[in-house]
C-alpha positions, 0 to 999 in steps of 0.5 A: 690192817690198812696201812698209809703214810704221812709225808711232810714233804721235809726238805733235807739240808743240802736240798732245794724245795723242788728236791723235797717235792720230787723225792715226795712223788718218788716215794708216792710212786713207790708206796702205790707199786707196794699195793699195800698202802691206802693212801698218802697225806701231806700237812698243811705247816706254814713257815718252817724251812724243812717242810714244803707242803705250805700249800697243800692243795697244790702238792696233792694235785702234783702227786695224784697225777703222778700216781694212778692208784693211791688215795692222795690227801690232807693230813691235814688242811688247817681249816680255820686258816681257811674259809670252807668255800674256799677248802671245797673249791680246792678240793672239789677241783682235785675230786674232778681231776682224780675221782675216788682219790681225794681225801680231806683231812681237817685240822682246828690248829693253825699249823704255825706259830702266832706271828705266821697266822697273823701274816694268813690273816686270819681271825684269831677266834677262827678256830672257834667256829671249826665245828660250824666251818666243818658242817658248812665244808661237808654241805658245800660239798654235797648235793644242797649248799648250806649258803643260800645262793653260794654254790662250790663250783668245783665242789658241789656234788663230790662228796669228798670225804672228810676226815677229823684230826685231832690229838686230843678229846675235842676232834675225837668227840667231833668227829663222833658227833658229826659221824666222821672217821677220826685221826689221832697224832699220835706220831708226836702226841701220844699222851690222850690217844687210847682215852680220845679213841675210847671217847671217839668210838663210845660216842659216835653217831652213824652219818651219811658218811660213816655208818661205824667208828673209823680209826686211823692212828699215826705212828712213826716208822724207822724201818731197815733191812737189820734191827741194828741198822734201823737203831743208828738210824733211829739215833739220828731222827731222835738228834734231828728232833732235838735239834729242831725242837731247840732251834723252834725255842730260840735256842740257835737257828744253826747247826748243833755240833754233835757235843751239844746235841750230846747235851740236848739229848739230857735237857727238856728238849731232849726229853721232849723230843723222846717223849713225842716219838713214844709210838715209833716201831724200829727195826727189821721187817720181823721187829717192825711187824710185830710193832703195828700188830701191837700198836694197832690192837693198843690204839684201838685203830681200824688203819695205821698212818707211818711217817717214814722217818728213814733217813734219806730218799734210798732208806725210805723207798728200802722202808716202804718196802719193808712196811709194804711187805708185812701182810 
């Protein structure tokens, strides 16, 4: 079973923007000396202080050059922030710079919060015309445009493979009907993953691209050298969520003192935050093993995508390895 990663380059609360983007070449680095991981995706989020990977683009130039192997990728550009031609030109640059690594995973969601998709300028109605923009990407970045007299210019000719993102049965119906391999976020939305995957695999349609169903279903992974270590640590990721899911609804933008967190743990966010973390292996190399085979026979997946959810850059390289030892 092919195993990847999401990182969301997160930005820890003692750390700098530069720190969080070093740590995500460190990880990059060690994730390839695995040789067990295909590829490394970073997503598109706008306005959200943990997160550095606003511009995707020029994240994933950073860390293909500094790795040798590894597919680096969007996991996933926001498409309708974005026109297509601009998203070929990108990516089309990068399939120059590092041929045969450059995977373009496309989401229809705006990565933000309404007031920061306004200051992208974007057109409110834009994720209507996903499926139309997904077409004219794919063309803009082949042999023939789809725009007479525009061409991609990095771009044309490459052939990046696309990817569908999705959490729901729109992207999985897509990406059966354009024939393209369909990624499920079931790292924070599992309610619709074996129903979108049934939809996804019962309707596809063989593509240039993709001749059969391709499935890659994102989980989370809290991975330590002992069940009971890996526990605490889960503990901790399960408070961290919280706490970002009540600062995200107006609760407090500070830190939580760990009584009210106590109490957060027994509100809706609490419960909301439980539930977004439903498909998370946790434990030992033994209990994190069985966990993958389990959950990709569950999610029907051809490939499993973790967010290594280790708490700090020394447990998530000890993680990668454990992940990258399962065979």
């Amino acid at each position: 079973m092919p195993l990847s990663i999401l990182d969301l380059a997160q930005v820890g609360s003692h750390e700098s923007v530069g720190d969080a983007i070093r740590s995500s070449v460190e990880l990059a680095q060690r994730a390839e000396a695995t040789g067990r991981f295909e590829r490394i995706w970073f997503a598109e989020h706008h306005n959200m202080k943990n997160i550095a990977s606003a511009a995707t683009s020029v994240l994933l130039a950073h860390v293909a050059s500094q790795t040798q192997t590894i597919r680096v990728g969007s996991g996933g550009v926001m498409l309708p922030n974005h026109s297509p031609l601009t998203i070929a030109e990108q990516f089309g640059t990068l399939a120059e710079l590092h041929p045969g690594r450059i995977d373009l995973g496309l989401g229809r969601a705006p990565g933000t919060d309404q007031r920061t998709w306004q200051a992208l300028r974007r057109d409110p109605h834009a994720s209507d015309r996903f499926p139309q923009d997904v077409v004219e990407l794919q063309g803009l970045l082949s042999d023939t445009s789809p725009l007479a007299g525009i061409e991609a210019i990095p771009g044309k000719g490459t052939n990046v493979p696309l990817y569908i993102l999705g959490s729901s049965m729109f992207g999985a119906k897509l990406a059966a009907a354009l024939g393209l391999p369909y990624a499920f976020a079931s790292h924070f939305a599992p309610d619709q993953l074996q129903a979108a995957v049934y939809a996804y695999r019962s309707e596809f349609k063989p593509s240039a691209q993709l001749d059969a169903p391709y499935v890659i279903a994102a989980l989370n992974v809290v991975a330590a050298d002992t069940d009971d270590e890996a526990s605490a640590m889960y503990e901790k990721v399960l408070r961290s969520r919280v706490e970002m899911i009540a600062t995200r609804f107006g609760m407090a933008d500070r830190d939580f003192t760990d009584a009210e967190l106590d109490m957060l743990l027994d509100s809706p966010a609490g419960h909301q935050a439980k539930h977004m973390l439903t498909y998370t292996a946790i434990g030992g190399p033994e209990r994190i093993a069985a966990y993958l085979e389990q959950f990709a026979e569950h999610a029907m997946a051809d490939e499993l995508m973790m967010t290594n959810s280790a708490r700090g850059l020394d447990a998530q390289k000890r993680a990668l390895e454990i992940v990258g030892g399962i065979r």
